[in-house]
N, C-alpha and C positions, 0 to 999 in steps of 0.2 A: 799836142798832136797836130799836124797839119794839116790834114782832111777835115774842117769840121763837116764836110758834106757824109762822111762816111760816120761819124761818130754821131751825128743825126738821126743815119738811117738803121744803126745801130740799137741806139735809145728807141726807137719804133718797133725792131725786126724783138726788143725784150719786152718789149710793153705789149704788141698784138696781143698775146692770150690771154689776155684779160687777168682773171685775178693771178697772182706770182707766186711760184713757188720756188723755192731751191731748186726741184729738179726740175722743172720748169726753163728757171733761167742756166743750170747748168748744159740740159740738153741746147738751148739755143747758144751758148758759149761755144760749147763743142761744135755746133753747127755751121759757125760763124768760122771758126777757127780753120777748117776744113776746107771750106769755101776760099779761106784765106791763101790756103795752100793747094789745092788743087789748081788753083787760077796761077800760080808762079808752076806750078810741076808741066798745064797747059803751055803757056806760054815759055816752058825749056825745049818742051816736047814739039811745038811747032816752029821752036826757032824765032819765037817774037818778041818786041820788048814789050814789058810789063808796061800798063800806063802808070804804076804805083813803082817807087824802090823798093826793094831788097829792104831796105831799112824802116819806112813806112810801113810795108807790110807787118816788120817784126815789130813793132810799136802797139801796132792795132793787137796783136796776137797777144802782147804784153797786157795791153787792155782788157782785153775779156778775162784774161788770168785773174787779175788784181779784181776786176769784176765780180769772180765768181769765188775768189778766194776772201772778200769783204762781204761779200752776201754769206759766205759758211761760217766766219768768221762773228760777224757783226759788229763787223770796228771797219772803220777808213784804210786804205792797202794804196800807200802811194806808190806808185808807178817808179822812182828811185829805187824799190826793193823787192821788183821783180827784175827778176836776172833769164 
């Protein structure tokens, strides 16, 4: 990932609630996911450029997947096998 600033604020924005849960960390997936995408829908909408790529975006969005899909899962979910 190239952000580690984002993948930081990340590991924070999952951990705040204290104790974890699946749906827990699913809602904040989702959350995050959202966030990810309304800020590019903004930024088509006002005609601006994104300060992130098209590509970093979808990375990050890969992330939380592999995320939440390793947390359901309870095995490691690399990031090569989210499509």
């Amino acid at each position: 990932m190239k952000n580690p600033a984002l993948v930081n604020r990340l590991k924070r924005h999952l951990l705040s609630a204290g104790a974890i849960t699946i749906t827990k960390i699913r809602d904040k997936v989702n959350a995050f996911i959202m966030e990810v995408v309304e800020y590019f829908i903004n930024c088509l909408y006002e005609n601006k450029k994104p300060t992130i790529s098209l590509e970093d975006g979808l990375d990050h969005v890969k992330v939380m997947v592999a995320i939440e899909k390793s947390v359901l899962e309870g095995r490691p979910v690399y990031l090569r096998g989210i499509k």
